[in-house]
Residue, then its C-alpha position, 0 to 999 in steps of 0.5 A: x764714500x757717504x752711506x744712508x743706510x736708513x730713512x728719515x720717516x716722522x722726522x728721525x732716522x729709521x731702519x729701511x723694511x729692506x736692508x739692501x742699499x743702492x749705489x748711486x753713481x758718478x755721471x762723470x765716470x760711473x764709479x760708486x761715490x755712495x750708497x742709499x737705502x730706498x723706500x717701499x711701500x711699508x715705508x710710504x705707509x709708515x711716513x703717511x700714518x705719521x703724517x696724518x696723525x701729526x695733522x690730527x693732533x694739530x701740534x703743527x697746524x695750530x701753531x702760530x704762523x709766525x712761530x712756524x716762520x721763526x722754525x723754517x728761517x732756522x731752517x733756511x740758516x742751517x742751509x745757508x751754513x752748508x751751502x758749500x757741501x750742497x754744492x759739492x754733493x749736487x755736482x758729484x750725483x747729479x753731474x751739474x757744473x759746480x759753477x751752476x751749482x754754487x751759482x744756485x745757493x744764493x737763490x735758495x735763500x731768496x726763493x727761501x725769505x720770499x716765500x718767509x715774507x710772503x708767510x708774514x703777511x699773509x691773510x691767514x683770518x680775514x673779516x670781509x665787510x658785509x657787501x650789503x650795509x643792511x645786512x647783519x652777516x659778516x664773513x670770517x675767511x680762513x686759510x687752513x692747512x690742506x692736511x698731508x702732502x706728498x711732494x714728488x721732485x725730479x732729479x735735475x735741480x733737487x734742493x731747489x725743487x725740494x725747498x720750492x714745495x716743503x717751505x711753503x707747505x709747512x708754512x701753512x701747517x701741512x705735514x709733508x712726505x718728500x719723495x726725492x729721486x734715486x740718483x739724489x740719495x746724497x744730498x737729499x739725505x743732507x736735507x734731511x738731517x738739516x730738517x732733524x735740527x730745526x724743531x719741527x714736531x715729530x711725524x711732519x715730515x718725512x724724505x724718501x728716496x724711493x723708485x716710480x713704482x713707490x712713488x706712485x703708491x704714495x700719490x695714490x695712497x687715500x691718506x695723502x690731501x694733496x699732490x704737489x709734483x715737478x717732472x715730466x709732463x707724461x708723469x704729470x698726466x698720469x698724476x692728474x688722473x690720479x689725483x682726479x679719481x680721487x679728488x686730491x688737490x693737484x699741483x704740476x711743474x711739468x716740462x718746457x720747450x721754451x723760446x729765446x725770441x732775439x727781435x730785430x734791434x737786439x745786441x746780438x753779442x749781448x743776447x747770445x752771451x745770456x743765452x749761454x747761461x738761460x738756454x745751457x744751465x744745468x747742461x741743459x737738463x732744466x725746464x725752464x731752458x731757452x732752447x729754441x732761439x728765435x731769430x729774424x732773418x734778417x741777421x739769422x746768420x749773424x746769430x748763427x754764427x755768434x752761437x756757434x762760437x758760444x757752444x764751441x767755446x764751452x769747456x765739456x767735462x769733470x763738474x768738480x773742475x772749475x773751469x768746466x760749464x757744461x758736465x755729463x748727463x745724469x744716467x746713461x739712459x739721459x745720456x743716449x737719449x740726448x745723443x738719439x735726439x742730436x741724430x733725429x735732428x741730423x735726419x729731419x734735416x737740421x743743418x748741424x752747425x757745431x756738435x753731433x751725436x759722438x761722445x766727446x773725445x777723452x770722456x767715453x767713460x761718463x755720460x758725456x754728450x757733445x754741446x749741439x746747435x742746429x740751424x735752418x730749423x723748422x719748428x715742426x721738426x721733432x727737435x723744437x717741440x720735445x723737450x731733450x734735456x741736454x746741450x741742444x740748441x736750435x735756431x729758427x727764423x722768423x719774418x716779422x714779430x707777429x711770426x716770431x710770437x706765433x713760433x713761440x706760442x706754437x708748442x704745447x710747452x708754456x713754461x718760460x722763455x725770453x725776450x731781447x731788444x734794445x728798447x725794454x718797453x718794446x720787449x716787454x709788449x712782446x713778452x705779454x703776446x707769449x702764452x708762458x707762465x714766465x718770461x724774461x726781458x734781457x735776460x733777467x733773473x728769477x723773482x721769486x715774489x711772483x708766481x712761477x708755473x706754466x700754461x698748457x701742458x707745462x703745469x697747474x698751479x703756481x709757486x713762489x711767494x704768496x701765490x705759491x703759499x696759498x696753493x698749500x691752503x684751503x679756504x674756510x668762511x665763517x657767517x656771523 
C-alpha cells in the first residue's frame, strides 16, 4: 500500500487544507492498492502565490539557461534511474500493459534530451542586422520566461504528458504548478519527489493531484501566465474560453480520430502487424491511435481478415503479466463507456467481425472490455468520428486515393495518423494531403525534435524540441 498523505507545493511536502485521502483503485480488480491526499483551492492558491513569487524574485528566471539545462538533465537521470518503478506504478493505477509501459521509458529520455539540445541552442538574445543599412537601429530579441504556468494533464499517459510540459517550461524560466489527475496519485507522487532532488529553488513547482472543480479554480485563477492542458477536446473548448476572457496564453493537446491509410501497394501483413502497436497502445486509451483503418476495396477483405486474426490473437487481461498486451480500462465509467460505443456500432449497423460489448470471460471483476473490429463501416457512423478511448477498431473502404485522403480528412480530429505502402516516396506524397499535425510513413516512430500538435480541434500549439520550447517564451525586441 503507498500512501501520499501530503502535497508537494513550492517544491516540498506539506500538510493537505483537508486531511482526508482518496483511494486510488486497481482497474485490474478494483482492489485499494493506495492512498492520496488531493488538492483544493487553498492548496492551488497556496501553489500559485509561491509560484508568482518565485518568478518575481527571479532566482529561476535569471539563471543562466545553460545552468538551468545542467538542473533538468539531473532531472532526467534521476528518472532514468526509476524507469522500472515508473513502469510498475503506471501499470498498477492506470491498468497499461506493462509491455507498454516499459516500452515507454525510453522515449522519456529521447523526448527529455531533444527538448535539452533544443534548450542549448536556442536563441535566448539575438541582434537582427538593421534591414535598412542606412538605418542606425538595431533590434535585440529577447525569448523570456512567460511568468506561472499551470499545467493541466490527462490520466492515460502521465509521465509523459507530464515531462511533455514542465521540461520545457522550466527551461525557459517558468514556475509551474502541475495539476495530475486523481487516478495517477502514485506515480505522479514519485515525480515529485524525483523533482525534491534535483535543486530547483523553492516555489518553482508544485504537483497537485486534484478533481476538475479544482482544477479549473487554477485555470482560472488571475495569477496563472499561461495554460498549457493535454485531454479532451470538450475540456479544451471550455479552457479556451477561459483562457480568452482572461487573455492567458493557451496551449491544447486535445483528442483524435486518426486514420491508418493502408494504399493499394501496401504489405498487408506487414502493415496490420504495425497497426497492432499504432491503432492498440495503451489499450486504445491514446490520442494518437490509428483507429480508423482505411483500406481499398480492392484487398478490403484481405485486410479485414488480417486484422481479425491481429485482435483475436491478443491476450486480454492482468497489466503486471507480461504476456498480456491489452489491460483493463482506467475506471469503471471508461469501462461502460467503451462497451456503449461497441453496441452504438452494432446498432448503426457496423458489421461485428471479432468482439462485442460482453466483458471477457473470467474478468468480470475489472474494468475489462472485449478487443473489437468493425467492418463495412462508413465514416459517418458514430464509431468513426468520436473518439472512444479503448480497443475498438473499424475499417472503412475507399475507391481511390483521392477518396482515401478525403476519408481521412473528413473528421474534426487532426491529431495524427499513418500511411503504408510499398514505395515510401508514394506514401509520403499522400501523407502531405492529410491535414494532421502528425503522420507516420510505415509505421515509424515518434520524433521528438519535431513539433507534435493537431489541427482542427485536436489542439493549438505545439510540443517537442524547439518549436515546443518556445511555446513557454514570450518575445521581448529592444532598439538601439
Amino acid at each position: 500500500m503507498i500512501v501520499y498523505d501530503r502535497l508537494f507545493i513550492a517544491g516540498a511536502w506539506t500538510e493537505p487544507s483537508e486531511a482526508a485521502l482518496l483511494d486510488i483503485r486497481s482497474p485490474h480488480d478494483r482492489t485499494v492498492i493506495g492512498r492520496a491526499a488531493q488538492a483544493r483551492r487553498a492548496d492551488v492558491d497556496r501553489a500559485v502565490a509561491a509560484a508568482r513569487a518565485a518568478f518575481v524574485e527571479g532566482t529561476w528566471r535569471d539563471t543562466p539557461p545553460l545552468e538551468r539545462v545542467a538542473v533538468l538533465r539531473r532531472f532526467n537521470a534521476l528518472r532514468e534511474r526509476q524507469a522500472e518503478r515508473i513502469a510498475a506504478l503506471i501499470a498498477a493505477e492506470n491498468g497499461s500493459a506493462g509491455w507498454f509501459t516499459r516500452a515507454g521509458q525510453p522515449g522519456l529520455t529521447r523526448q527529455a534530451n531533444a527538448y535539452l539540445k533544443a534548450a542549448e541552442e536556442f536563441g535566448w538574445e539575438e541582434t537582427l542586422p538593421p534591414s535598412d543599412p542606412a538605418s542606425p537601429v538595431r533590434s535585440v530579441v529577447r525569448r523570456e520566461a512567460v511568468g506561472v504556468v499551470a499545467a493541466v494533464i490527462p490520466w492515460n499517459s502521465p509521465f509523459s504528458s507530464a515531462t511533455t510540459k514542465i521540461i520545457p517550461a522550466l527551461l525557459a524560466g517558468n514556475s509551474v504548478v502541475l495539476k495530475v489527475s486523481p487516478e495517477n496519485s502514485l506515480s505522479m507522487g514519485l515525480l515529485a519527489d524525483l523533482l525534491a532532488q534535483v535543486g530547483l529553488p523553492a516555489g518553482v513547482i508544485s504537483v497537485l493531484p486534484a478533481d476538475r472543480e479544482t482544477s479549473e479554480y487554477l485555470i482560472s485563477h488571475p495569477e496563472v501566465d499561461k495554460i498549457a492542458f493535454t485531454g479532451s477536446t470538450p475540456a479544451g473548448r471550455r479552457i479556451a474560453a477561459i483562457a480568452g476572457e482572461q487573455l492567458k496564453r493557451v496551449s491544447l493537446e486535445l483528442g483524435g480520430k486518426s486514420a491508418a491509410v493502408i494504399l493499394a501497394d501496401a504489405d498487408i501483413h506487414r502493415a496490420v502487424q504495425g497497426l497492432k502497436f499504432s491503432s492498440l497502445l495503451n489499450n486504445g486509451e491514446s490520442c494518437i491511435a490509428q483507429t480508423r483503418v482505411l483500406a481499398p476495396r480492392s484487398r478490403y477483405e484481405e485486410v479485414v481478415a488480417e486484422l481479425k486474426v491481429l485482435v483475436e490473437s491478443l491476450k486480454v487481461g492482468d497489466p503486471a503479466d507480461p504476456d498480456t498486451f491489452i489491460g483493463p480500462m482506467i475506471r469503471p465509467d471508461q469501462q461502460e463507456r467503451v462497451r456503449r460505443y461497441i453496441a452504438i456500432g452494432i446498432e448503426e449497423g457496423a458489421r461485428l467481425v471479432t468482439g462485442g460489448p460482453e466483458v471477457p470471460a473470467g474478468l468480470e471483476g475489472g474494468n475489462y472490455v472485449t478487443p473489437t473490429l468493425f467492418a463495412d463501416v462508413d465514416n459517418a457512423m458514430r464509431i468513426a468520428q468520436e473518439e472512444i478511448f479503448g480497443p475498438v477498431l473499424v475499417v472503412i473502404p475507399y475507391e481511390d486515393e483521392d477518396d482515401a485522403v478525403r476519408i481521412a480528412n473528413d473528421s474534426e480530429y487532426g491529431l495524427s495518423g499513418g500511411v503504408w505502402s510499398a514505395d515510401e516516396e508514394h506514401a509520403l506524397a499522400v501523407a502531405r494531403r492529410i491535414r494532421t499535425g502528425t503522420v507516420t510513413v510505415n509505421g515509424a516512430g515518434v520524433g521528438f525534435d519535431g513539433p507534435f500538435g493537431g489541427f482542427k480541434a485536436s489542439g493549438i500549439g505545439r510540443e517537442f524540441g524547439a518549436v515546443g520550447l518556445g511555446t513557454y517564451t514570450e518575445y521581448k525586441t529592444i532598439t538601439l
